[in-house]
C-alpha positions as CSV (number, residue, x, y, z in Angstrom):
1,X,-9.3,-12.6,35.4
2,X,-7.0,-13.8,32.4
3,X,-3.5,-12.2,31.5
4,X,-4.8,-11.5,28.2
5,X,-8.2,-9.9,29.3
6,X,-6.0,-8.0,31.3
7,X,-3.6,-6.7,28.7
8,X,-6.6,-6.1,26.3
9,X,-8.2,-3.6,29.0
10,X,-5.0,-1.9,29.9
11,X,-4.7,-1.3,26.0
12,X,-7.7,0.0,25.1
13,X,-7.0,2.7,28.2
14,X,-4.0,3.5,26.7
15,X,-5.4,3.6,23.3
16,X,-8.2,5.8,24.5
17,X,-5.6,8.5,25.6
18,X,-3.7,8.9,22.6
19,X,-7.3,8.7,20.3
20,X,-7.2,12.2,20.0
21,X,-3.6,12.1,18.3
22,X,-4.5,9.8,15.5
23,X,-5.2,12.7,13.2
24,X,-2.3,13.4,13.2
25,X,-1.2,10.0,12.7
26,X,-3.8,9.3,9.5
27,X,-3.0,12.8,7.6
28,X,1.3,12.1,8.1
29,X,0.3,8.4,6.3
30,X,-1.8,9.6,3.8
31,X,0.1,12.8,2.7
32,X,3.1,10.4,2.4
33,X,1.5,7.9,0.7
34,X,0.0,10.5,-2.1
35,X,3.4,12.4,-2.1
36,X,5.1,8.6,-3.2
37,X,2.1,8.5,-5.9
38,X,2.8,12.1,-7.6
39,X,6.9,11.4,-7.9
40,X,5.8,7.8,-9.4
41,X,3.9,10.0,-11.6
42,X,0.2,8.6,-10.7
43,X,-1.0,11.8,-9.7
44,X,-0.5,15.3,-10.8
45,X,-1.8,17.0,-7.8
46,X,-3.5,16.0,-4.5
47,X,-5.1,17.8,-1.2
48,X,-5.7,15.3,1.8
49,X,-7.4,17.0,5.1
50,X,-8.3,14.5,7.8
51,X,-11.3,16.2,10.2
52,X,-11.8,14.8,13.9
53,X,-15.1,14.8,14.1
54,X,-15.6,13.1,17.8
55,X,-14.2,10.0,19.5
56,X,-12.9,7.3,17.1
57,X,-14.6,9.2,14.3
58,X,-12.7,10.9,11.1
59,X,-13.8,12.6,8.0
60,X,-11.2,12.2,5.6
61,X,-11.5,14.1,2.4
62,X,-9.1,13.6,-0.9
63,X,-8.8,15.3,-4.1
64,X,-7.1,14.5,-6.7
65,X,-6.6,16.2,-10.0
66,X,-5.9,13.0,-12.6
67,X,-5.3,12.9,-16.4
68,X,-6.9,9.7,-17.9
69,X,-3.6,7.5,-18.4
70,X,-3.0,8.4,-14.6
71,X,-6.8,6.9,-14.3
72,X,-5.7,4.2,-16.0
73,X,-2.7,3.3,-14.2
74,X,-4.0,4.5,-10.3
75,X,-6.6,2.1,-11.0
76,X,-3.9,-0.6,-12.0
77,X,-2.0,0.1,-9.0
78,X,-4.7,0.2,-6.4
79,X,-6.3,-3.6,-7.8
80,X,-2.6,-4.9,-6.8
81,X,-2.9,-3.7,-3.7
82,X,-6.0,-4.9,-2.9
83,X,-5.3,-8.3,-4.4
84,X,-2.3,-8.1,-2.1
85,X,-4.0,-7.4,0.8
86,X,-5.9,-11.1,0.5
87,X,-3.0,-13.2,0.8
């Protein structure tokens, strides 16, 4: 057996321990990330709940309460990003 197939097996153990923790993990991201939106002024209000709903699965609900120039400019914001995300 290879060193890496090794390494690859111990992680996914240690992955598979610490599964149940990434809701926590996912709701701390988002609510920061929507929090950095609403003092840029993007958003006026948000909700974010993140719902474990079994092994490696997550239902993650968002609402957000928007007037149409922070439509305008989320929408803006989130094509730089994903243009981003390509290079």
């Amino acid at each position: 057996m290879s060193v890496r197939n090794r390494l690859v097996g111990v992680a996914l153990k240690y992955l598979s321990f610490f599964e149940p923790f990434a809701k926590f993990g996912i709701s701390y991201y988002l609510n920061r990330q929507l929090k950095q939106y609403k003092q840029q002024g993007l958003l006026a209000t948000y909700k974010a709940r993140v719902q474990r709903l079994g092994k490696w699965h997550y239902r993650i609900e968002v609402s957000l309460d928007l007037t149409s120039t922070q439509v305008a400019r989320v929408v803006r914001v989130m094509v730089q990003q994903i243009r981003g995300l390509g290079r």
